[in-house]
Every structure is written in C-alpha cells, then in structure tokens.
Backbone as JSON, one array per atom type, in Angstrom:
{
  "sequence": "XXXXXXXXXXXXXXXXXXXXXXXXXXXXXXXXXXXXXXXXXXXXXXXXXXXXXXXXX",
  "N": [[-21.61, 1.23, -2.8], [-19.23, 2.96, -4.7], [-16.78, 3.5, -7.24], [-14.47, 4.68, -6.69], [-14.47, 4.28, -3.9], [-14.34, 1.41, -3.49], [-11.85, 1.28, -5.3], [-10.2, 2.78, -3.56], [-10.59, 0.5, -1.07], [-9.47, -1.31, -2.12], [-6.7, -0.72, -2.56], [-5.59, -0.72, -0.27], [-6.07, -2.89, 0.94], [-4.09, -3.87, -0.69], [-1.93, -2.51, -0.39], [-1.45, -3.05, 2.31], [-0.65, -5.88, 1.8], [1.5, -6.22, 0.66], [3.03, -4.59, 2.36], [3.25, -6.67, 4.33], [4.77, -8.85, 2.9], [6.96, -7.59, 2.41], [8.01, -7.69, 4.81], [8.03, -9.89, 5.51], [9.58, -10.87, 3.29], [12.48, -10.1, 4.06], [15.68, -9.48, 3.66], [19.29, -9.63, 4.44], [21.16, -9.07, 2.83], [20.47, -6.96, 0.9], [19.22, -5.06, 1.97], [17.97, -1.95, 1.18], [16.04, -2.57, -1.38], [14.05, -3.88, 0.75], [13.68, -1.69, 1.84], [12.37, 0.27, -0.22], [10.01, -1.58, -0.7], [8.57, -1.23, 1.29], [7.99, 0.9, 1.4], [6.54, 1.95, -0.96], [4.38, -0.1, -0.49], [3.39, 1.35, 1.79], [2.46, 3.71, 0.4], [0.65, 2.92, -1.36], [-1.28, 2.39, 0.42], [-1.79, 5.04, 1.72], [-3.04, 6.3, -0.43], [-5.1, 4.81, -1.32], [-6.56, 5.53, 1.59], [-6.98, 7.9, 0.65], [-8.72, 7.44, -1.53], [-10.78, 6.31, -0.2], [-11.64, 7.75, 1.45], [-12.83, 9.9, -0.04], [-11.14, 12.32, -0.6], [-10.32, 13.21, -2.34], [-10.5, 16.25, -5.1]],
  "CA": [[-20.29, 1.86, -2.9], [-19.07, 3.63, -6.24], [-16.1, 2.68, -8.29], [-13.71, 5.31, -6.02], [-14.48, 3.41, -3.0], [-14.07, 0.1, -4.28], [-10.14, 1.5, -5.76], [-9.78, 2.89, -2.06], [-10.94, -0.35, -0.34], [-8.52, -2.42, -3.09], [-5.48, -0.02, -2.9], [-5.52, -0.37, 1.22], [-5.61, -4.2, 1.35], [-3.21, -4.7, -1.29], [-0.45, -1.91, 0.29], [-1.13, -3.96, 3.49], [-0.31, -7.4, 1.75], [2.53, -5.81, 0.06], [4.17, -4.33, 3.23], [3.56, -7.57, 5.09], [4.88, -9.41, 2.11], [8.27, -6.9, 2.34], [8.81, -7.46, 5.93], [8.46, -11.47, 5.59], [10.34, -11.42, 2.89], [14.02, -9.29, 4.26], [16.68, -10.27, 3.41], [19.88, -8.11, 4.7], [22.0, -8.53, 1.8], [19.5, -5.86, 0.05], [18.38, -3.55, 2.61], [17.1, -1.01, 0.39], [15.18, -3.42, -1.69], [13.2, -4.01, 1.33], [13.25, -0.21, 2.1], [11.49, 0.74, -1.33], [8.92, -2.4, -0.81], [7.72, -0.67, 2.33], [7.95, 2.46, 0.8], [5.55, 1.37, -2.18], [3.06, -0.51, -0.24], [2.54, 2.56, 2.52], [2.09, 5.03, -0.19], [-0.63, 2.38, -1.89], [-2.48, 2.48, 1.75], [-2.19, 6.3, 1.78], [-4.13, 6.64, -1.45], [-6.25, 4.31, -1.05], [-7.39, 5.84, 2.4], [-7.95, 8.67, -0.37], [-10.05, 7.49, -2.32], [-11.88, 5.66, 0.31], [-12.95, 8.48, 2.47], [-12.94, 10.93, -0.88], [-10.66, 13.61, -0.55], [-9.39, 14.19, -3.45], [-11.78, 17.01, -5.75]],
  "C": [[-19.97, 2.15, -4.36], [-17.69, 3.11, -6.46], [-14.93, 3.02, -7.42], [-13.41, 4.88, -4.4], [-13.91, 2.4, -2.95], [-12.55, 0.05, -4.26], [-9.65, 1.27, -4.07], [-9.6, 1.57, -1.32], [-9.34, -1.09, -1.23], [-6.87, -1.97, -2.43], [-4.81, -0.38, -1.24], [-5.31, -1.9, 1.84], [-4.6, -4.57, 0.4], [-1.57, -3.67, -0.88], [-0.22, -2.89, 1.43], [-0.44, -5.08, 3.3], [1.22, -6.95, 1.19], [3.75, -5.4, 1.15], [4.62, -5.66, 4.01], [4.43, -8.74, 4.24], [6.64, -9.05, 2.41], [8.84, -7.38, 4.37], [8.97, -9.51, 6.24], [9.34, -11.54, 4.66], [12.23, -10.55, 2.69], [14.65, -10.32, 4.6], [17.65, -9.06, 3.39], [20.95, -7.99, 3.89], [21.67, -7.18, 1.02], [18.62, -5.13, 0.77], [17.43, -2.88, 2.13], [15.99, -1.1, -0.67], [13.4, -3.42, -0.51], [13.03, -2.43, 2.05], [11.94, 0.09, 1.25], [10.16, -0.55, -0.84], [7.95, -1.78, -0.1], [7.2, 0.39, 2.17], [6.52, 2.23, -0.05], [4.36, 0.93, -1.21], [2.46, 0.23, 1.49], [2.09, 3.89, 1.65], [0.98, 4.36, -0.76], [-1.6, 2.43, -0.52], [-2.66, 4.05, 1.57], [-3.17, 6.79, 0.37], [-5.17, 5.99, -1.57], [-7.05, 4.85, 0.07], [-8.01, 7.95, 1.48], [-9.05, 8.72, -1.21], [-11.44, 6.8, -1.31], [-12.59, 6.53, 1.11], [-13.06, 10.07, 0.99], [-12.68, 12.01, -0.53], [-10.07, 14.05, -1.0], [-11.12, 15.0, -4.3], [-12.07, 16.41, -6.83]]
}
C-alpha cells in the first residue's frame, strides 16, 4: 500500500472514532457542539474513502 492509502485507511478510522466519540459524548446543553463533532468526523471518513480508493487526480 502507498502513502495515499495508508492517509485514506487513517483518515476513515479516526472520523469513525471521532463520530463515535461525539455521539457518546452529547451533552444537550451544547447541541451544536455535538452537531459540528459529527460534522468533522463524517467529512474525515469522506476523504479518507478518497484517498483510499484514489479519486482524487
């Protein structure tokens, strides 16, 4: 696997730990807190499944 893989593979388990991280840790004083968390660690899975199946040029 090359270096772009590797990112991909990284970027895809650490959005995952990040969303699961945001949904254990809500709290409903701060809603939107835990909005953006989710936000953040599905856009780190979506690039990571970029670089992992290479589709950027």
């Amino acid at each position: 696997m090359d270096d772009d893989r590797w990112t991909g593979l990284v970027l895809i388990l650490g959005g995952l730990l990040w969303v699961w991280l945001a949904l254990k840790l809500k709290n409903k004083s701060k809603p939107w807190r835990h909005f953006k968390m989710v936000a953040i660690g599905l856009t780190a899975v979506l690039v990571g499944i970029v670089f992992l199946f290479k589709l950027h040029r």
